[in-house]
C-alpha positions as a Markdown table, in Angstrom:
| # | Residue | x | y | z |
|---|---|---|---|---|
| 1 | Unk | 0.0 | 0.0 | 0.0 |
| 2 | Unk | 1.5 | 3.6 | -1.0 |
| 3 | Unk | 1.9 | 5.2 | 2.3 |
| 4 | Unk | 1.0 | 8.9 | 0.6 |
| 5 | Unk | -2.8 | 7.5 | -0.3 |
| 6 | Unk | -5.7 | 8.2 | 1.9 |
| 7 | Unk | -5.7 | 5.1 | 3.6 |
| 8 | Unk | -1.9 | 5.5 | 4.4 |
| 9 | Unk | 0.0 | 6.5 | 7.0 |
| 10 | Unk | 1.9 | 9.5 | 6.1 |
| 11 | Unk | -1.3 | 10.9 | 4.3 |
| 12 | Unk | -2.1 | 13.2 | 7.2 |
| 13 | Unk | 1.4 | 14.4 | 7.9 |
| 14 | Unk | 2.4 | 15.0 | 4.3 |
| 15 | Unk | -1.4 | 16.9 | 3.5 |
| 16 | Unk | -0.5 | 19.2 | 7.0 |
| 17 | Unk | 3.2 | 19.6 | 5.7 |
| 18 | Unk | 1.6 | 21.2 | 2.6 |
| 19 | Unk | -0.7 | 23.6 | 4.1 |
| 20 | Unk | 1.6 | 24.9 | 6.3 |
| 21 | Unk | 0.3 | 23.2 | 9.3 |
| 22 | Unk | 4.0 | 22.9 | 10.9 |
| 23 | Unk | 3.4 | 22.8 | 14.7 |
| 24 | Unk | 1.3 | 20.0 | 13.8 |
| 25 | Unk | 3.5 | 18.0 | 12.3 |
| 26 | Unk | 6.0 | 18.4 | 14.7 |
| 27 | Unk | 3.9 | 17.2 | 17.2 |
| 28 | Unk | 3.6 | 13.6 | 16.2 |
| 29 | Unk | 5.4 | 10.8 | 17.9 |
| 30 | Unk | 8.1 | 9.6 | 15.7 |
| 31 | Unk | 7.7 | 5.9 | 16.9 |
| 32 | Unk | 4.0 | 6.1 | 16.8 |
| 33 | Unk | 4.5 | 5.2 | 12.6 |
| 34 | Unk | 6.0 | 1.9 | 11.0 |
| 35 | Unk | 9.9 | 1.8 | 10.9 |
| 36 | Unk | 9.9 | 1.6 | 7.0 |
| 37 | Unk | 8.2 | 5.7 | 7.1 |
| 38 | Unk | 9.9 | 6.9 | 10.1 |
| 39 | Unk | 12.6 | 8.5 | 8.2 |
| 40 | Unk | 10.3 | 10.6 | 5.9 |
| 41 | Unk | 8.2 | 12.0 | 8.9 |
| 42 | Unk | 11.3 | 13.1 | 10.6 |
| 43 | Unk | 12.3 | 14.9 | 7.5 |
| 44 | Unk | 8.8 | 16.6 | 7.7 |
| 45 | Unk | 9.2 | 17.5 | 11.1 |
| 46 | Unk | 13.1 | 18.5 | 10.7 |
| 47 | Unk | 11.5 | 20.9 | 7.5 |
| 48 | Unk | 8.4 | 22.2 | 9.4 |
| 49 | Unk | 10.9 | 23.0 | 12.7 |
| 50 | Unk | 13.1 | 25.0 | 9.9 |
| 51 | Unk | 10.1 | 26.4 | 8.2 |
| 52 | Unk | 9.0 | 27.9 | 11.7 |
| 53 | Unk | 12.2 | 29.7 | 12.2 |
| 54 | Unk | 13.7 | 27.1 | 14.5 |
| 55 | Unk | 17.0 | 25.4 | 14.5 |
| 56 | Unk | 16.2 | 21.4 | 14.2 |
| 57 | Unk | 20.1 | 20.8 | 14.7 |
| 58 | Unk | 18.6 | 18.7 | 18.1 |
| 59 | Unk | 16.3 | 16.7 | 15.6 |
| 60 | Unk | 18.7 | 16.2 | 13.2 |
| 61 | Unk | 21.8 | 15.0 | 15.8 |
| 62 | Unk | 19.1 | 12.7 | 16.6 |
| 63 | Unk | 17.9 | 11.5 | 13.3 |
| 64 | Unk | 21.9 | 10.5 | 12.8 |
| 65 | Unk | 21.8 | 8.7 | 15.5 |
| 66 | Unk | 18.6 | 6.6 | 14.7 |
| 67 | Unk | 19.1 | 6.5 | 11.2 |
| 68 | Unk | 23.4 | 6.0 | 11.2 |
| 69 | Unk | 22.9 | 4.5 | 7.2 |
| 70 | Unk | 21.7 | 8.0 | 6.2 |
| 71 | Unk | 25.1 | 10.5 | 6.2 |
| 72 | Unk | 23.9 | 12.6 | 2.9 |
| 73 | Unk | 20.7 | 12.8 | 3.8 |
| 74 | Unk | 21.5 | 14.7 | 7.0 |
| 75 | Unk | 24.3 | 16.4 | 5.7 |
| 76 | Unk | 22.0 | 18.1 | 3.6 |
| 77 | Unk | 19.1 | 18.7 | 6.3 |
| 78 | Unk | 22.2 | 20.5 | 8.9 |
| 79 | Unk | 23.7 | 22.4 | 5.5 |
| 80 | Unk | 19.7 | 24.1 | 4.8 |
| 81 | Unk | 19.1 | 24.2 | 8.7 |
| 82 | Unk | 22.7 | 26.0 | 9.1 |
| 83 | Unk | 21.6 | 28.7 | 6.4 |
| 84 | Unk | 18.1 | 29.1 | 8.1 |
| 85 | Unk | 19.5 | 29.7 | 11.5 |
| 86 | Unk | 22.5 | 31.5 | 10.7 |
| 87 | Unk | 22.3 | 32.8 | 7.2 |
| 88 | Unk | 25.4 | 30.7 | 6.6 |
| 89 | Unk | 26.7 | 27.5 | 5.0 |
| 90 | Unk | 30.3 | 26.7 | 6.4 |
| 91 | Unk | 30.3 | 23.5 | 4.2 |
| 92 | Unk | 29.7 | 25.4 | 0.7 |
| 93 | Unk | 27.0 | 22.3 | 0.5 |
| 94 | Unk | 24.5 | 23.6 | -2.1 |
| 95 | Unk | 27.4 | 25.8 | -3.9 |
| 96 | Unk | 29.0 | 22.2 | -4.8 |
| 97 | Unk | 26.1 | 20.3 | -6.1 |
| 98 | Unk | 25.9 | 20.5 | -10.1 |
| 99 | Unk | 23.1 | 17.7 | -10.2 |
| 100 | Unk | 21.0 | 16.7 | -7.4 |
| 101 | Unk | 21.0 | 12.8 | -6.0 |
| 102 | Unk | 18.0 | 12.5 | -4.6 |
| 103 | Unk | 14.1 | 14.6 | -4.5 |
| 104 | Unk | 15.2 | 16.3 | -1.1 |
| 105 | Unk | 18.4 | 17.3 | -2.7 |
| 106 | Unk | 17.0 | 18.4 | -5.8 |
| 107 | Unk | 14.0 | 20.8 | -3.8 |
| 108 | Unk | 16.2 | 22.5 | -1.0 |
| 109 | Unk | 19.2 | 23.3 | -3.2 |
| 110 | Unk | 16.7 | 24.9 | -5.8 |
| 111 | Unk | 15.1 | 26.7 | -2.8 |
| 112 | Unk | 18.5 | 27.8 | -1.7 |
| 113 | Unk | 19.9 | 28.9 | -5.3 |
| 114 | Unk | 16.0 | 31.4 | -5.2 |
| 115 | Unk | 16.1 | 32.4 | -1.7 |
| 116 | Unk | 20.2 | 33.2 | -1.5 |
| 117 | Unk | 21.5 | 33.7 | -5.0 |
| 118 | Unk | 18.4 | 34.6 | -6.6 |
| 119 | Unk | 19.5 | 32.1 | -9.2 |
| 120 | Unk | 15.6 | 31.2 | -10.3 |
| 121 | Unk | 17.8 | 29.9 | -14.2 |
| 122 | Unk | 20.1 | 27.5 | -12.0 |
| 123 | Unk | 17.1 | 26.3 | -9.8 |
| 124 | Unk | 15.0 | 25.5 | -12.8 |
| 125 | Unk | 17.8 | 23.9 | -14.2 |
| 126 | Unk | 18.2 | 21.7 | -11.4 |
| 127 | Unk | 15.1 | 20.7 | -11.1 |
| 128 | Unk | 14.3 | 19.9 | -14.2 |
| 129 | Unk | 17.8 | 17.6 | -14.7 |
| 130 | Unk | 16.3 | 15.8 | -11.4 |
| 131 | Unk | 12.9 | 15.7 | -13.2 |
| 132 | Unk | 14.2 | 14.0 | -16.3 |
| 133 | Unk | 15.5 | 10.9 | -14.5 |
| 134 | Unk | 12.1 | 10.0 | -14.6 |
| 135 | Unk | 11.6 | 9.2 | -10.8 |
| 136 | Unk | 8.4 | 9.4 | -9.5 |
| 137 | Unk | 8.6 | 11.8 | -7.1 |
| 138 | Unk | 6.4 | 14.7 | -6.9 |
| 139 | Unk | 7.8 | 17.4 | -5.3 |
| 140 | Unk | 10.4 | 19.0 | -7.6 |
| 141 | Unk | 7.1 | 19.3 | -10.1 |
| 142 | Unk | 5.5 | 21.6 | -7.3 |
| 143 | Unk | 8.7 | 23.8 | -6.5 |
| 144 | Unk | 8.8 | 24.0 | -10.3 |
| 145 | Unk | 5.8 | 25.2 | -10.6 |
| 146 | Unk | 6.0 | 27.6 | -8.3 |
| 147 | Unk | 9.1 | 29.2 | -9.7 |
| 148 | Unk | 7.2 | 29.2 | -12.9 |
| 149 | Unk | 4.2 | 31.2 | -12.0 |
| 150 | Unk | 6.7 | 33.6 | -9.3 |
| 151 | Unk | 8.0 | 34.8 | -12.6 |
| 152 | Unk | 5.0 | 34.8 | -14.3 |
| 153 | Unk | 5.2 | 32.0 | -16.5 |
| 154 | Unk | 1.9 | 30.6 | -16.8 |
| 155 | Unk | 3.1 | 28.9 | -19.9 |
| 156 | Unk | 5.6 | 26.7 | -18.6 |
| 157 | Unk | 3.7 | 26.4 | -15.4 |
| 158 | Unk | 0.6 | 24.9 | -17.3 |
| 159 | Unk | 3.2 | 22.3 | -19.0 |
| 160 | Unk | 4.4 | 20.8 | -15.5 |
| 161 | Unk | 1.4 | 21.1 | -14.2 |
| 162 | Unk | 0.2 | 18.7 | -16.6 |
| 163 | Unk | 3.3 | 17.0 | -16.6 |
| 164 | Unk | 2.3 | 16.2 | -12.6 |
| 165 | Unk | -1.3 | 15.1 | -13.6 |
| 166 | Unk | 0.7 | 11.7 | -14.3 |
| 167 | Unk | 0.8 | 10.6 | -10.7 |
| 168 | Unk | -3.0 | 10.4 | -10.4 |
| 169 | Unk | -3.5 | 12.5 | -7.8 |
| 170 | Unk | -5.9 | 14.6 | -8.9 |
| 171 | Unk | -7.9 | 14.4 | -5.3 |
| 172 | Unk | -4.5 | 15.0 | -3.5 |
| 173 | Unk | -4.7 | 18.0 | -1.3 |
| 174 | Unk | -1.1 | 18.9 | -2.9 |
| 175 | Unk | -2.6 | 18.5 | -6.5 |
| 176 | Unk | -5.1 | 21.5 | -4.8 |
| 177 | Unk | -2.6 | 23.6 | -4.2 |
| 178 | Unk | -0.6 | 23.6 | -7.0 |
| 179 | Unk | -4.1 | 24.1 | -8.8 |
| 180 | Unk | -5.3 | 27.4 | -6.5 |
| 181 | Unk | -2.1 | 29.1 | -7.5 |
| 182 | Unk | -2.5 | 28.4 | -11.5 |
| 183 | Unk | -6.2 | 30.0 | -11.5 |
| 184 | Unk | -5.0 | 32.4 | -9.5 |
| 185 | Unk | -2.6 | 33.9 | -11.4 |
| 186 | Unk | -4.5 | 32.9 | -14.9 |
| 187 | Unk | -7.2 | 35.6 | -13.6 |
| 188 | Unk | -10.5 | 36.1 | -14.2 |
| 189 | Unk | -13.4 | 36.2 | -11.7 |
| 190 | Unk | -14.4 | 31.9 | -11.6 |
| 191 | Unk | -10.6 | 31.4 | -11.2 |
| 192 | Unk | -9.9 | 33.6 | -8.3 |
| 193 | Unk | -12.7 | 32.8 | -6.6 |
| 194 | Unk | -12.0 | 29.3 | -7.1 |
| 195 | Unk | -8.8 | 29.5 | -5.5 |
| 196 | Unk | -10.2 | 32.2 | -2.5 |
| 197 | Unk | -12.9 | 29.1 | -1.6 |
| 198 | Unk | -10.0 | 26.4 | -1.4 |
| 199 | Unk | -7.8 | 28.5 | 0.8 |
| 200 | Unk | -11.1 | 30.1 | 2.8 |
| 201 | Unk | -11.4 | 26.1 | 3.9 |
| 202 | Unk | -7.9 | 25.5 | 4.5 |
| 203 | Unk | -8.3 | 28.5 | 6.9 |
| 204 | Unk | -11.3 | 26.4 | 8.8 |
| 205 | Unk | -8.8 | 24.0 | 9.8 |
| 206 | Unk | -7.4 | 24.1 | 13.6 |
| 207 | Unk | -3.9 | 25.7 | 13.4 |
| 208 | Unk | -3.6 | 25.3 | 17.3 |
| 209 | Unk | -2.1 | 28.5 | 18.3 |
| 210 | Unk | 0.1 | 28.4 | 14.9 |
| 211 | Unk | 0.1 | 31.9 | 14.2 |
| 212 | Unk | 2.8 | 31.8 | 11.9 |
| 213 | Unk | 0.7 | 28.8 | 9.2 |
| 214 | Unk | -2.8 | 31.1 | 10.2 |
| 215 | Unk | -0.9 | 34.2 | 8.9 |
| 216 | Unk | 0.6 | 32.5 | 5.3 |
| 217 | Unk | -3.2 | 31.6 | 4.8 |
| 218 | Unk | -4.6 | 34.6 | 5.3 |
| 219 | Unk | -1.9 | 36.7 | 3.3 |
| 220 | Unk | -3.0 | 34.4 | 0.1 |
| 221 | Unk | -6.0 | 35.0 | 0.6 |
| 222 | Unk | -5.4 | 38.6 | 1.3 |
| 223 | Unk | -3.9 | 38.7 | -2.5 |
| 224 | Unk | -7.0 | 37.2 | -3.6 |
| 225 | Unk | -9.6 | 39.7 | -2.3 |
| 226 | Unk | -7.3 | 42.0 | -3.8 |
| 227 | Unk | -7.1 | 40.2 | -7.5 |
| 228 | Unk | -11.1 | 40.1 | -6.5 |
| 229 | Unk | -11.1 | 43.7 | -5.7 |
| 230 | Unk | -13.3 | 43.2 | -2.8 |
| 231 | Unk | -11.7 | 45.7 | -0.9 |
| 232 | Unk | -13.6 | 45.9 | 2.4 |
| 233 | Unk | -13.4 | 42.2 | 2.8 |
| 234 | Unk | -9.2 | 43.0 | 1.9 |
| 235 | Unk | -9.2 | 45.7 | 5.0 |
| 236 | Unk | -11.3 | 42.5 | 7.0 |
| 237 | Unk | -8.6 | 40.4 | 6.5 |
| 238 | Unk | -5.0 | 42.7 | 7.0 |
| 239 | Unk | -6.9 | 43.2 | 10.6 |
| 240 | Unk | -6.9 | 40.0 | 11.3 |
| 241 | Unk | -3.5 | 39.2 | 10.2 |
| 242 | Unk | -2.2 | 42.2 | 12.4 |
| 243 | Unk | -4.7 | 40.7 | 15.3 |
| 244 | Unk | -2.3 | 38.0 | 15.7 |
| 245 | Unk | 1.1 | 39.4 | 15.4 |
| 246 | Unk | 2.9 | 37.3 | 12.6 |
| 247 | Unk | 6.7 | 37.2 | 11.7 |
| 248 | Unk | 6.1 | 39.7 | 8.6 |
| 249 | Unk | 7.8 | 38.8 | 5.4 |
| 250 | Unk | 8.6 | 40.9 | 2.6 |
| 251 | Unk | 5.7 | 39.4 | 0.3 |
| 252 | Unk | 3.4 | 40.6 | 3.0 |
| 253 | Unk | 4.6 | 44.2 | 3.0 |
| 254 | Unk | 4.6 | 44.3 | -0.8 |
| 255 | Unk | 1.0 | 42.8 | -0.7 |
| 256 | Unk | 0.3 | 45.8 | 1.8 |
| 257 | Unk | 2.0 | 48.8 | -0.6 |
| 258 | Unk | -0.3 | 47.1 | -3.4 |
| 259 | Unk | -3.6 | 47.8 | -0.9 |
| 260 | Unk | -2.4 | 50.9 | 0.0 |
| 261 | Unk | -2.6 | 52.3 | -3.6 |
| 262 | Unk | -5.6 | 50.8 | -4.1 |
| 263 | Unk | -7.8 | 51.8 | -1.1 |
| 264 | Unk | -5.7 | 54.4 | 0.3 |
| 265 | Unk | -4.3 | 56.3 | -3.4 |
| 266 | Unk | -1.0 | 55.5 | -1.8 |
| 267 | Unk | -0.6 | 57.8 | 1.2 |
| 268 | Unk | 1.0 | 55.0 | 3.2 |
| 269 | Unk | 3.4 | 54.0 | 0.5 |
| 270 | Unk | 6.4 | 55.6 | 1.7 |
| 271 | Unk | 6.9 | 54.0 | 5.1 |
| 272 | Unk | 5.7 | 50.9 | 3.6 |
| 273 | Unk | 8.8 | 50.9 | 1.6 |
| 274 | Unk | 11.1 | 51.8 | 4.5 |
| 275 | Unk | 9.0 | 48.4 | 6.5 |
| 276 | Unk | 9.9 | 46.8 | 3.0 |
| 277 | Unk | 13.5 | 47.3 | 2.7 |
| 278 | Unk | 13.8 | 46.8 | 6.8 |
| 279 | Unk | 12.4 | 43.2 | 6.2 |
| 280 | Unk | 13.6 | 42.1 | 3.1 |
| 281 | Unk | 16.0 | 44.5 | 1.2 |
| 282 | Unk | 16.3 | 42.4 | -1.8 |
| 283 | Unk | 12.9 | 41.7 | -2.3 |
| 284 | Unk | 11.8 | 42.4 | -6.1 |
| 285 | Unk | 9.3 | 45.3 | -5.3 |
| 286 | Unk | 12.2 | 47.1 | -4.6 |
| 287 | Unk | 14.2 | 46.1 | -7.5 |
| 288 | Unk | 11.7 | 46.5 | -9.8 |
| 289 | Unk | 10.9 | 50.3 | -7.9 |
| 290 | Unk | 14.6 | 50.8 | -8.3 |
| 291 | Unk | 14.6 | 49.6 | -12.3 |
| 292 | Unk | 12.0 | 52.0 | -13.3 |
| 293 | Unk | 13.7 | 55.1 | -11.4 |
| 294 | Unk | 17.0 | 54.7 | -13.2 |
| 295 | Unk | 14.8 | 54.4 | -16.0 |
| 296 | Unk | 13.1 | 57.9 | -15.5 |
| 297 | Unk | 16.2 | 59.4 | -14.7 |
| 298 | Unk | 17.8 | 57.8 | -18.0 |
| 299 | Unk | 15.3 | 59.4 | -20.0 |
| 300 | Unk | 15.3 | 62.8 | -17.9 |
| 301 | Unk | 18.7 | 63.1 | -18.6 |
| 302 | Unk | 18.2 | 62.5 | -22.2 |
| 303 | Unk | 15.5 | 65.0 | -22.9 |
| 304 | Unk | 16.9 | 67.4 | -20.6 |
């Protein structure tokens, strides 16, 4: 029996994994599943301790321990925990690999070449040479995707997308996901609002004091009210993301600039940016802010 199906084991841990539901999933009792799964549940619960801004170098010191036939593996889970934690990578780990091993390999060294190098050509290219060994692993088809549509390439998106519809898991909650984001980034008002009523019932679910999995929710959907242009139900939901006090990312304040010119014409803009570059100084709402002023001044210059 395929442990990921709804009658298997690691079918709740893996759905709560992919919605973000991280305190959850490291709340489960590593010996309460059968020895053959054990190691891919601590690797969810190693990635959802990182993913919540904790170091896991207790849980994976442990994991070495338990599993001692595992050294790459774990190398690579203390090389992405190192760089979460300390925003450093004594090893040079993910600089070294050309072509990734193994599915875990493959996803965090893509997520490290977009989130440190801001290398989204080498990521893609990583992922796809993992992809074309023809494993059937689905994961590396998801981060694809989403690297696709973050640089608005619906196109290529579309063609993994379908590429993924091989697995047959087109009632998976991960096949959802990856769905949501498509329509919501092809537009139009069915599409959005398809993707507002999946999220709107991932937000029913019990996030158990989770602020941090409650706030990613409600930011998507945040973007969607937005993309809907149902403005007061926008203002609704930016209270209750402030009600609970998340770790604000950059994406968030971006999303905020973006209501701000829309509800407010923009008279919260400028300290917006200031919150912006305090968070996240590279993000790409400042680059591309940056881009177009050189631009203006290019052409000032010119027809001055």
């Amino acid at each position: 029996m395929d442990a990921f199906t709804d009658s298997g084991e690691l079918y709740s841990i893996r759905n709560e994994f992919y919605t973000n539901q991280h305190n959850r999933v490291k709340n489960y009792l590593l010996d309460s599943f059968s020895a053959e799964n054990q190691l891919k549940v601590l690797e969810f619960q190693i990635r959802s301790t990182i993913a919540l801004g904790e170091d896991a170098s207790q849980l994976i010191s442990s994991g070495k321990s338990r599993f001692p036939d595992n050294d790459g593996f774990f190398q690579l889970l203390e090389a992405y925990n190192d760089l979460s934690s300390f925003g450093t990578d004594s090893s040079t780990y993910f600089d070294d690999v050309k072509e990734a091993s193994f599915e875990l390999e493959a996803v965090l060294t893509a997520l490290y070449l977009v989130k440190y190098e801001k290398d989204f050509e080498q990521a893609t290219k990583i992922l796809n040479g993992y992809i074309a060994k023809g494993t059937p692993e689905f994961e590396p088809y998801l981060l694809l995707v989403q690297l696709h549509l973050v640089q608005i390439d619906l196109v290529a998106a579309n063609k993994t997308f379908n590429e993924l519809k091989k697995f047959n898991m087109s009632d998976d909650i991960v096949y959802s996901v990856i769905e949501s984001w498509i329509n919501a980034l092809r537009g139009e008002s069915e599409n959005i609002n398809n993707s507002f009523y999946f999220y709107d019932e991932l937000l029913s679910t019990d996030f158990e004091d989770d602020n941090q999995s409650k706030f990613r929710i409600l930011n998507v959907l945040f973007v969607l009210t937005l993309q809907l242009q149902h403005y007061p139900e926008a203002t609704e939901l930016l209270s209750q993301i402030e009600s609970i006090h998340p770790e604000v990312t950059g994406d968030f304040v971006a999303n905020q600039i973006a209501y701000d010119y829309l509800v407010n014409f923009g008279s919260n803009v400028p300290d917006l940016l200031t919150k912006l570059r305090q968070v996240q100084e590279g993000h790409r709402r400042l680059t591309d802010l940056e881009e177009k002023s050189k631009l203006f001044d290019d052409i000032a210059v010119k027809y001055a």
